[in-house]
N, C-alpha and C positions, 0 to 999 in steps of 0.2 A: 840151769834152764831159766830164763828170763819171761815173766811173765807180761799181758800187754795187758794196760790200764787203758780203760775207755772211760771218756766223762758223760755221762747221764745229767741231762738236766743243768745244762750250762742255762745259767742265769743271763739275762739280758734284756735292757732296758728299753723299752719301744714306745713311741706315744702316734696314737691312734688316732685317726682320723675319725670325729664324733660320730658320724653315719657306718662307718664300720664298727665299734665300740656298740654300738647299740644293735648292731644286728648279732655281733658275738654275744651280746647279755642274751638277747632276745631266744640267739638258740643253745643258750646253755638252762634259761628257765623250759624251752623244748623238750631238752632231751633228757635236763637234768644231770648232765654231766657236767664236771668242777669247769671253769673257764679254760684253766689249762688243756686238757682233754680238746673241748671244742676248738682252740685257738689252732690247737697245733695240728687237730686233722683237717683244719680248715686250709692252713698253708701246705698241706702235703696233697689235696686235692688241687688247690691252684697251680702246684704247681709241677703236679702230674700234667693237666690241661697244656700248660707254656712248654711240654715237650714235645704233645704229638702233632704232626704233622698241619697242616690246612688242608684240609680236602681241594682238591683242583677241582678248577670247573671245564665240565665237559664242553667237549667243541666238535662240530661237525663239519667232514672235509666236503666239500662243492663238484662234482663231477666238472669240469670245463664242460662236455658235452662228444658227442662223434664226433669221430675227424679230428679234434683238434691237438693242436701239437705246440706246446711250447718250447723253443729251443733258445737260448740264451749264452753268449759269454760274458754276460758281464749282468751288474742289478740294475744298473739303468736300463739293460735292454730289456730285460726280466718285465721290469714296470712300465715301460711301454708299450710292451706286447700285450698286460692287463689292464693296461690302459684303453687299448684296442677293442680287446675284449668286451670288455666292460660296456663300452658306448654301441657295440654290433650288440651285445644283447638288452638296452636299454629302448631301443628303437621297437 
């Protein structure tokens, strides 16, 4: 039976951008956790966030109005006929 070695605590060299460095001192004198602690649930927060989604933003569809009818074969004709539109309701 073959067992599986997992490595814990891979070692690895990183230099810090001074403004970040001081906010990780700042919340390990916080919370009083070892730097290590703070660093790394720091990165698994960040990079929970870079997964989910963007919230879209909501958009509301315009009634044209009674009666009206857009019929179109083609996007030029499409945009000319809201072109139309546009300036009969601008009046």
């Amino acid at each position: 039976m073959m067992r599986a070695y997992y490595h814990h605590g891979v070692r690895t060299t990183v230099t810090l951008d001074d403004d970040v460095a001081l906010k990780l001192q700042a919340l390990t004198r916080e919370t009083g956790a070892p730097f290590k602690e703070v660093l790394n649930q720091t990165l698994r927060e960040g990079l929970l966030l870079r997964r989910r989604p963007k919230p879209r933003v909501p958009f509301k569809v315009k009634p044209l109005g009674p009666g009206v009818a857009i019929e179109f074969e083609s996007t030029s004709q499409l945009l000319e006929q809201l072109d139309e539109l546009e300036h009969r309701t601008d009046r």
